[in-house]
VEXVEX-31888 format. One record per residue (C-alpha): residue number from 1; residue in one letter; y, x, z. Coordinates in nm, 4 decimals, decimal comma. Layout:
REM VEXVEX-31888
NUM_a_Y_X_Z
...
This chain:
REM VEXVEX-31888
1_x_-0,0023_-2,1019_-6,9198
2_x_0,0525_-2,3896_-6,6655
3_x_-0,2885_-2,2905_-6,4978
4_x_-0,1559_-1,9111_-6,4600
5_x_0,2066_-2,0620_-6,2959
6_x_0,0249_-2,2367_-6,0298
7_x_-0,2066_-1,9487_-5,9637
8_x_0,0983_-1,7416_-5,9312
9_x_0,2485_-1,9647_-5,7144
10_x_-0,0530_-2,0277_-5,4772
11_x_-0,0411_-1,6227_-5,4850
12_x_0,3118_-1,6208_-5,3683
13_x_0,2129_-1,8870_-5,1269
14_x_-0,0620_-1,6816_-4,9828
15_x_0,1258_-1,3743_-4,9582
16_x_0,3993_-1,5312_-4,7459
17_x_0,1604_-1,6971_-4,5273
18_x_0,0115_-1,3400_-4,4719
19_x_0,3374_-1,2599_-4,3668
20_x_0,4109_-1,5192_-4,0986
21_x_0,0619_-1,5002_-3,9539
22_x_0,1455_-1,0907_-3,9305
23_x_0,4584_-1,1784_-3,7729
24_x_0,3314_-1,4377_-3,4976
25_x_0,0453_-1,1513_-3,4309
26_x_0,2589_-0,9056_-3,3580
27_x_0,5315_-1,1640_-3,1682
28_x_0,2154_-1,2536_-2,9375
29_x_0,1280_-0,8960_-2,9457
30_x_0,4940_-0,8204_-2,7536
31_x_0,4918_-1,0549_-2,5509
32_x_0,1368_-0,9795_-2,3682
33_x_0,3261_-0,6086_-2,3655
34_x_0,5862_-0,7778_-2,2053
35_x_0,3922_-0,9720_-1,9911
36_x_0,1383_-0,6607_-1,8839
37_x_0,4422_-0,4244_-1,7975
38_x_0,4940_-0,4184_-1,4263
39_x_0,8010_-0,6023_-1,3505
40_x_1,0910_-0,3703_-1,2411
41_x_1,2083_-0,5046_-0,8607
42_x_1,6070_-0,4728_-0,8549
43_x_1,7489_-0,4927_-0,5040
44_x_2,0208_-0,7045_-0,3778
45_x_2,0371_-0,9909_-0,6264
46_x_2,3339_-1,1930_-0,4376
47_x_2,5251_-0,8831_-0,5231
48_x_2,6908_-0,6543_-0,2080
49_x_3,0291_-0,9075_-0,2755
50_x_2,8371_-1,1584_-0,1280
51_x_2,6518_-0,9602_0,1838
52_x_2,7323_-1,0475_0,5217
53_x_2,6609_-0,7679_0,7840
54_x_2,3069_-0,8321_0,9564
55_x_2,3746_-0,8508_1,3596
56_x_2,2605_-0,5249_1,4936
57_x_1,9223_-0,6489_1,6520
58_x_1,8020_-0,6759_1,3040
59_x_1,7653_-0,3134_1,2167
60_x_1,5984_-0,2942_1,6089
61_x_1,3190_-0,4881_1,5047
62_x_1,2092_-0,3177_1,2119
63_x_1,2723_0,0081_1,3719
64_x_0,9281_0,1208_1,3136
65_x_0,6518_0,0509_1,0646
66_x_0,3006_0,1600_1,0170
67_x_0,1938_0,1512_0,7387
68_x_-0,1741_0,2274_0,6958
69_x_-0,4169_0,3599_0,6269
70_x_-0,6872_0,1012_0,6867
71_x_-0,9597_0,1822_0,9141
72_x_-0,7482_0,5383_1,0351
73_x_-0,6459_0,4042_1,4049
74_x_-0,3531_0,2073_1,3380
75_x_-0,4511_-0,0856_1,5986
76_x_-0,4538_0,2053_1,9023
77_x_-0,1320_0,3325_1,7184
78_x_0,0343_-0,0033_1,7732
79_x_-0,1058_-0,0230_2,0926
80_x_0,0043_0,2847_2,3075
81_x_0,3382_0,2434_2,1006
82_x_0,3899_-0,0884_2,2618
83_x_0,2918_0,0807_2,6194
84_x_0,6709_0,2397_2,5343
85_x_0,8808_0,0164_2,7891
86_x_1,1497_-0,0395_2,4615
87_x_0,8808_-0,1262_2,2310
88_x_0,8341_-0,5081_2,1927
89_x_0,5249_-0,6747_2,0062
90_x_0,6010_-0,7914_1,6694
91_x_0,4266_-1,1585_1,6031
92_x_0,0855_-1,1509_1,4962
93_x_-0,1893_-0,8831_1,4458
94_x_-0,0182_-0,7693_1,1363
95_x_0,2889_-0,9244_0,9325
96_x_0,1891_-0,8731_0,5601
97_x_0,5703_-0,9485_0,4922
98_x_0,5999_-0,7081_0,2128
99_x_0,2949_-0,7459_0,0065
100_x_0,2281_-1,1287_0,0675
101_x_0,5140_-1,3356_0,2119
102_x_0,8057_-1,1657_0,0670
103_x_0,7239_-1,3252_-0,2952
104_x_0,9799_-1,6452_-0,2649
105_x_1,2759_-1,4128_-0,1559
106_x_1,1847_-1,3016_-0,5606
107_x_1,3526_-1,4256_-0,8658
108_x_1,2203_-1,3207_-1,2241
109_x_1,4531_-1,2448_-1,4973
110_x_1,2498_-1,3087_-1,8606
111_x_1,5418_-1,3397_-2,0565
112_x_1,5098_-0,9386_-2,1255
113_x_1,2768_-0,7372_-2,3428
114_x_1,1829_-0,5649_-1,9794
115_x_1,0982_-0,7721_-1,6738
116_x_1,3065_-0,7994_-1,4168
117_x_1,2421_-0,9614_-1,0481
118_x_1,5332_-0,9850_-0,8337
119_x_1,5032_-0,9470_-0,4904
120_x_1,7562_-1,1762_-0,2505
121_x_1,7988_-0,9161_-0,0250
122_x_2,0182_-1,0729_0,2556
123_x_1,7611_-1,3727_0,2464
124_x_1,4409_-1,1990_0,2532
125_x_1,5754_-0,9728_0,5274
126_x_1,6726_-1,2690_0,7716
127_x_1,3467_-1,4493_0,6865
128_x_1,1411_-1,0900_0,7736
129_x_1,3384_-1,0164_1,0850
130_x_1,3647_-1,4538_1,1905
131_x_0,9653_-1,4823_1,1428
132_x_0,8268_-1,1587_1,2787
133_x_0,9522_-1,0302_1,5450
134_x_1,1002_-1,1618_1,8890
135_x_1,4740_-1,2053_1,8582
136_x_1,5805_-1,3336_2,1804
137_x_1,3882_-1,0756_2,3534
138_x_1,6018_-0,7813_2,1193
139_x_1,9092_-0,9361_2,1486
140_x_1,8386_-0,9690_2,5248
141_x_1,7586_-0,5983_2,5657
142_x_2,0110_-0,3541_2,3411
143_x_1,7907_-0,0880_2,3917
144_x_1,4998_-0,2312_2,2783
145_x_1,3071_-0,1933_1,9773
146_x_1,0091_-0,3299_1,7471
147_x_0,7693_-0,2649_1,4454
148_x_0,5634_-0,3702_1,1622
149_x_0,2128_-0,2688_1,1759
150_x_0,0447_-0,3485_0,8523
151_x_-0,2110_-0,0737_0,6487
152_x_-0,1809_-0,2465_0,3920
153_x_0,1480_-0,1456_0,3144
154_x_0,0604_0,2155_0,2192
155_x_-0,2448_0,1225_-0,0778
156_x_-0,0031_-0,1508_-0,2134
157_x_0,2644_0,1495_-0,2560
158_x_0,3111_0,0604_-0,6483
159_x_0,5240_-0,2839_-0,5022
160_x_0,5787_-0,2530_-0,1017
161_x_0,7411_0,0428_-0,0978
162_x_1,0435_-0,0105_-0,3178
163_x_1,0526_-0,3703_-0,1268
164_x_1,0365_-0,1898_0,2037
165_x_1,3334_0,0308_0,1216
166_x_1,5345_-0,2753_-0,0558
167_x_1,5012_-0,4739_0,3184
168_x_1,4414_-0,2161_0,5895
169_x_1,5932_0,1181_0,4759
170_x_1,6442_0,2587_0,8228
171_x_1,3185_0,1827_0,9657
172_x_1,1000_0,4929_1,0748
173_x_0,7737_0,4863_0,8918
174_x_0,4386_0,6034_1,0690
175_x_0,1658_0,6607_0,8596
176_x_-0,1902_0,7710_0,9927
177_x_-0,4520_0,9777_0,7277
178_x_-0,8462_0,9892_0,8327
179_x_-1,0985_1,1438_0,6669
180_x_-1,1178_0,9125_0,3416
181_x_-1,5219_0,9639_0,3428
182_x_-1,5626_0,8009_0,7318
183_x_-1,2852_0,5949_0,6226
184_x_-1,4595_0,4669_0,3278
185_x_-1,7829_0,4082_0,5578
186_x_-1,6122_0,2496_0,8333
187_x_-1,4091_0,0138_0,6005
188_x_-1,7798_-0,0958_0,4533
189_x_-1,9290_-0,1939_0,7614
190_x_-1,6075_-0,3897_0,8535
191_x_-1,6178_-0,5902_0,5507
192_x_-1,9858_-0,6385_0,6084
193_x_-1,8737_-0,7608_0,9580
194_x_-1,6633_-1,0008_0,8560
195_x_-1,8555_-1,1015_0,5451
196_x_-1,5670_-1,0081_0,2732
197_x_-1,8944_-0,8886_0,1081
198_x_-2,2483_-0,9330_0,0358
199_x_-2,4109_-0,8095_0,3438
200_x_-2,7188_-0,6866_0,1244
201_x_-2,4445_-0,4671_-0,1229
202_x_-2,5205_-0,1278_-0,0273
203_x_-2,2707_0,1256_0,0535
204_x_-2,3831_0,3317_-0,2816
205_x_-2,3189_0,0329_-0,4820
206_x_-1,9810_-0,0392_-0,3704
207_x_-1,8601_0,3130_-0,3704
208_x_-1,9812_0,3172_-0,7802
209_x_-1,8385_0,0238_-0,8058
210_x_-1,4850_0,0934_-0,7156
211_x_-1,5578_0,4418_-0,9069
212_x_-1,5898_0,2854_-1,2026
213_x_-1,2841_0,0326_-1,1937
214_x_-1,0577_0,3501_-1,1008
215_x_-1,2355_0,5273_-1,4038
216_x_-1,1412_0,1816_-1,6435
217_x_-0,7953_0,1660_-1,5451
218_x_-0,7212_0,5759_-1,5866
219_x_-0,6129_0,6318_-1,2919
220_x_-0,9474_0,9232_-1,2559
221_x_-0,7797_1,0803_-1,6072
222_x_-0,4072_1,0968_-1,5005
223_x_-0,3374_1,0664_-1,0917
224_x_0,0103_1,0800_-1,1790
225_x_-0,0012_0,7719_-1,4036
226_x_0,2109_0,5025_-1,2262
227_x_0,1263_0,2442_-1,4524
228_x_-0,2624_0,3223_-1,4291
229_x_-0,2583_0,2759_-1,0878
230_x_-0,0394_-0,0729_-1,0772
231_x_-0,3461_-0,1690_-1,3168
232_x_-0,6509_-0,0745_-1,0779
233_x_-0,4679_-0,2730_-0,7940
234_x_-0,3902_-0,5602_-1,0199
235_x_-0,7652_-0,5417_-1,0776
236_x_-0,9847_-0,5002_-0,7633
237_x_-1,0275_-0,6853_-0,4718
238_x_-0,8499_-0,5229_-0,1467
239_x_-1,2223_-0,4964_0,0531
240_x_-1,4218_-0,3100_-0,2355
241_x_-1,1094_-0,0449_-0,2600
242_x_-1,3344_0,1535_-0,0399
243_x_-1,2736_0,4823_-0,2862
244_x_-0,8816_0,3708_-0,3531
245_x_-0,7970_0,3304_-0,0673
246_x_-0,8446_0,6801_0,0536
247_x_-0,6359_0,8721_-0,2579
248_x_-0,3121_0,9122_0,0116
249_x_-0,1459_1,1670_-0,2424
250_x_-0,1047_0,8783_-0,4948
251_x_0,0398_0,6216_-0,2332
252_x_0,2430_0,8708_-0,0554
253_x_0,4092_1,0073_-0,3667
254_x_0,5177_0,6590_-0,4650
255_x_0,6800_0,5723_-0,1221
256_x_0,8306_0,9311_-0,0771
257_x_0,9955_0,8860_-0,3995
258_x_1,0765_0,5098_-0,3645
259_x_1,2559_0,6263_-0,0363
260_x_1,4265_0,9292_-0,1971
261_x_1,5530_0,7732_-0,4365
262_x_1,6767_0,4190_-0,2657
263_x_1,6839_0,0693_-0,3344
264_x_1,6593_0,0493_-0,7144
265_x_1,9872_-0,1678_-0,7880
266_x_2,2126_-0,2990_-1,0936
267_x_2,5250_-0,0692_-1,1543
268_x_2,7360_-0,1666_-1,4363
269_x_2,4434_-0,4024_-1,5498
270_x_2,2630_-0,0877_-1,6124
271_x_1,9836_0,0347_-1,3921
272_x_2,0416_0,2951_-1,1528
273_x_1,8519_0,6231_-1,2793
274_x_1,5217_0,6985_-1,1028
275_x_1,3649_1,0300_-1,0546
276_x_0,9406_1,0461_-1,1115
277_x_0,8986_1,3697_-0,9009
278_x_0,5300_1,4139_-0,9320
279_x_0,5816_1,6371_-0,5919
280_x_0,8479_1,4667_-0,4294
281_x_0,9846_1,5678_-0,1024
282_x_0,8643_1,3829_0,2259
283_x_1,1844_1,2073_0,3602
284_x_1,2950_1,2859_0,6903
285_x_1,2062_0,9267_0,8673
286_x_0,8294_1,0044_0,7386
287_x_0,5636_1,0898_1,0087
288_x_0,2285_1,1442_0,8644
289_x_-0,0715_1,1831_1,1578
290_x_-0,3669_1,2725_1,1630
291_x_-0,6318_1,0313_1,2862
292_x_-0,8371_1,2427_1,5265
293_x_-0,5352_1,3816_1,7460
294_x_-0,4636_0,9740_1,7734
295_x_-0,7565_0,9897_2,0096
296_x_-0,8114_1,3335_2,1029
297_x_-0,4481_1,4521_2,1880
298_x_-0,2380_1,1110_2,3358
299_x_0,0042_1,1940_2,5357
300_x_0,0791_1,5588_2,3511
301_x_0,1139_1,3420_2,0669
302_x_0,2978_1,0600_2,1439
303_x_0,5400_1,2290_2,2969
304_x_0,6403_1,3618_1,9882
305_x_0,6729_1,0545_1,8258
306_x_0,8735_0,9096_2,1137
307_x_1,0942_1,1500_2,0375
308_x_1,0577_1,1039_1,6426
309_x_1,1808_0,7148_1,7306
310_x_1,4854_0,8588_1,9416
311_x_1,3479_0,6721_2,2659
312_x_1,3077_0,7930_2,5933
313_x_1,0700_0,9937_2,7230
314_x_0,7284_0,8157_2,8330
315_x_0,3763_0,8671_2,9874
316_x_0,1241_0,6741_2,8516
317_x_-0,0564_0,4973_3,1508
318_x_-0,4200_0,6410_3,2266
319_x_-0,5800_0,3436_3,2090
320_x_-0,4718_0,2780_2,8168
321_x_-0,5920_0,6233_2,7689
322_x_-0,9514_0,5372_2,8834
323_x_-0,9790_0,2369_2,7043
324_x_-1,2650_0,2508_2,4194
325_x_-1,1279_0,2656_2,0616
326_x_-1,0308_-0,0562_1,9177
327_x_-1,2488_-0,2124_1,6141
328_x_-1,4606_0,0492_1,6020
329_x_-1,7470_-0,0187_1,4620
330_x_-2,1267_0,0527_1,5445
331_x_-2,3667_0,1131_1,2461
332_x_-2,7088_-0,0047_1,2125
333_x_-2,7520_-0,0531_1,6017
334_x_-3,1449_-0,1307_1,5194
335_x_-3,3152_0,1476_1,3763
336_x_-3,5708_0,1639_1,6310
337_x_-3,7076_-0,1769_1,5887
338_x_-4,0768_-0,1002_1,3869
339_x_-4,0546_-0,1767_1,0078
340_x_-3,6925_-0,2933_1,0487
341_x_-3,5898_0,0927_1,1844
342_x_-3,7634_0,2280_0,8869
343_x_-3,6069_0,0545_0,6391
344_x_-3,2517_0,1270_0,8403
345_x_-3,3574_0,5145_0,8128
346_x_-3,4238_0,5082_0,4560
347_x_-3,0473_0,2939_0,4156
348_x_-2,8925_0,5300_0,6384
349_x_-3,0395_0,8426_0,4496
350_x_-2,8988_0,6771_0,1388
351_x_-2,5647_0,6312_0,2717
352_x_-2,5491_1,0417_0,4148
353_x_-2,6433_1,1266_-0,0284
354_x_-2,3379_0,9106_-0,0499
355_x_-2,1410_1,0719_0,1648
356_x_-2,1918_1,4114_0,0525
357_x_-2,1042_1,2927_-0,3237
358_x_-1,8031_1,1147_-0,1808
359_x_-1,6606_1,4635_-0,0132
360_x_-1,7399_1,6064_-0,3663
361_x_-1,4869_1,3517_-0,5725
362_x_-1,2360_1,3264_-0,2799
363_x_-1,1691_1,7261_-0,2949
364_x_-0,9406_1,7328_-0,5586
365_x_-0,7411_1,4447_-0,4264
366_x_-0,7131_1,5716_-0,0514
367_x_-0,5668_1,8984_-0,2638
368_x_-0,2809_1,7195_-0,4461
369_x_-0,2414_1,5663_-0,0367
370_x_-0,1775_1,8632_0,0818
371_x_0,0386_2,0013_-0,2195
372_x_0,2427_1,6713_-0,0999
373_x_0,2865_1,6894_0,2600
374_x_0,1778_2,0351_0,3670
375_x_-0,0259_2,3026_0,4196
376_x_-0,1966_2,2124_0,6924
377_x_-0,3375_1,9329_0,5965
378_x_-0,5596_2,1856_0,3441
379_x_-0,9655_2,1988_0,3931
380_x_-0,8898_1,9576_0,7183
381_x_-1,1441_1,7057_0,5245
């Protein structure tokens, strides 16, 4: 009888150690959720009590930003902008505010069951406006303008672009499309270049590789899965994107709807509703270009967006317009050279089968583009 007690009791022992273990598990369980859930960005942490007004050369020098794509002419963009006689040159080649330097204007909130980073608005937006761009010159000039040129900003559109419209709401935002095939290729070769890969990784192998990631993450079953896409940009490394970085209708759809729908922001300590449009509308300080008339059609073209930026009318000077295209690059400039050129045929023979599968799996995407922003933009690629 005493031997069936203690067997009970080693039972009952058992059973609530079961328990507990079950309990941690799932605790740990939640909390990798938790910690796996993008965290929610909420605008203007100090609280508007506590804003001062910015001085008005602020909202001059983020009056326009370009942001991307990479490799689609956004360096002769910048430059026959800044021909403009109110255009002043931001600091540096590109700012990266928004995706890299922005992070300690950020405060995280973990005390909730949902993440939630603050963002010190009035704070981040004198340290974007302070480091970036040339503030005795604007104040100086009243007239005057200046942008952020960054293509980074439009792949990174699951974070930048609610950050974007938290600090620079009233900036005009230029965004220039190429075909995402030539993109693709051009992007390869410049990482090659610059040795952000293995020179021997062949364009084939890249391309399957980023196929594949996009595939693991979901974003290839459901384009219109936020959280799918926040997971493949988590995941890969910004110069293999060679494939992401040419599906436009997903990064335009999250900045048309992060602008349509404003700085997300605490109301009543409750979060200001958000709409998920899959089709949202293009907001009316959106100007999407195409990459060829960048180069082909100048001065019809930027006359336009002259007037798009509401400043004066402007001729770009001849000798700007001769100028060859900047960082473009030149592919396999050795073919002809004996055994060398053959093996450079057979690579570049490789990369046309490529190509032609590329065109294939970007069709349905360059669809949804033009489903987003317009008619016109149908069959162009």
């Amino acid at each position: 009888q005493q031997q069936e007690q203690e067997e009970e009791i080693a039972s009952i022992k058992d059973r609530k150690t079961r328990v507990m273990n079950e309990e941690e598990e799932a605790n740990v369980q939640q909390q990798k959720q938790v910690q796996q859930q993008k965290p929610l960005e909420i605008c203007n942490y100090q609280g508007s009590k506590h804003e001062r007004p910015l001085k008005e050369w602020h909202e001059r020098a983020s009056h326009v930003m370009i942001i991307g794509a990479q490799k689609a002419g956004t360096t002769d963009l910048e430059r026959l902008l800044c021909t403009h006689p109110q255009v002043i040159r931001p600091r540096g080649v590109e700012q990266h505010y928004f995706d890299k330097h922005m992070k300690r204007f950020l405060y995280t909130d973990n005390s909730t069951s949902t993440t939630i980073t603050h963002i010190r608005m009035r704070d981040a937006r004198l340290g974007y406006t302070r480091r970036w761009f040339d503030s005795v010159s604007l104040k100086a000039r009243p007239d005057a303008v200046s942008l952020d040129k960054t293509p980074s900003y439009l792949f990174y559109s699951d974070r930048v672009a609610s950050r974007a419209v938290c600090i620079s709401p009233w900036s005009k935002i230029l965004v220039v499309l190429r075909d995402p095939v030539s993109r693709a290729y051009s992007q390869y070769h410049h990482a090659r270049k610059h040795d952000l890969i293995t020179y021997n990784t062949t364009f084939q192998q890249k391309v399957d590789a980023d196929v594949l990631l996009l595939k693991q993450c979901g974003v290839l079953d459901d384009p219109f899965d936020d959280e799918a896409w926040t997971r493949y940009l988590d995941t890969v490394d910004a110069p293999h994107a060679l494939v992401g970085r040419g599906l436009y209708a997903i990064q335009l759809r999250q900045w048309f709807r992060a602008w349509n729908n404003g700085p997300i922001t605490l109301q009543k300590n409750e979060i200001s509703s958000m709409s998920n449009n899959k089709l949202p509308k293009k907001p009316h300080n959106f100007r999407i270009l195409n990459a060829d008339n960048v180069h082909n059609q100048p001065q019809k073209l930027f006359q336009s967006i002259f007037a798009f930026l509401k400043l004066k009318k402007h001729a770009i000077p001849r000798e700007y317009l001769t100028m060859p295209q900047s960082n473009k690059g030149y592919y396999y400039r050795n073919e002809h050279l004996g055994e060398l050129g053959e093996k450079l045929s057979e690579r570049l023979q490789r990369d046309e089968d490529t190509k032609a599968m590329l065109a294939s799996f970007f069709a349905p995407f360059n669809d949804q583009l033009a489903d987003l922003i317009g008619e016109e933009w149908r069959g162009l690629w």
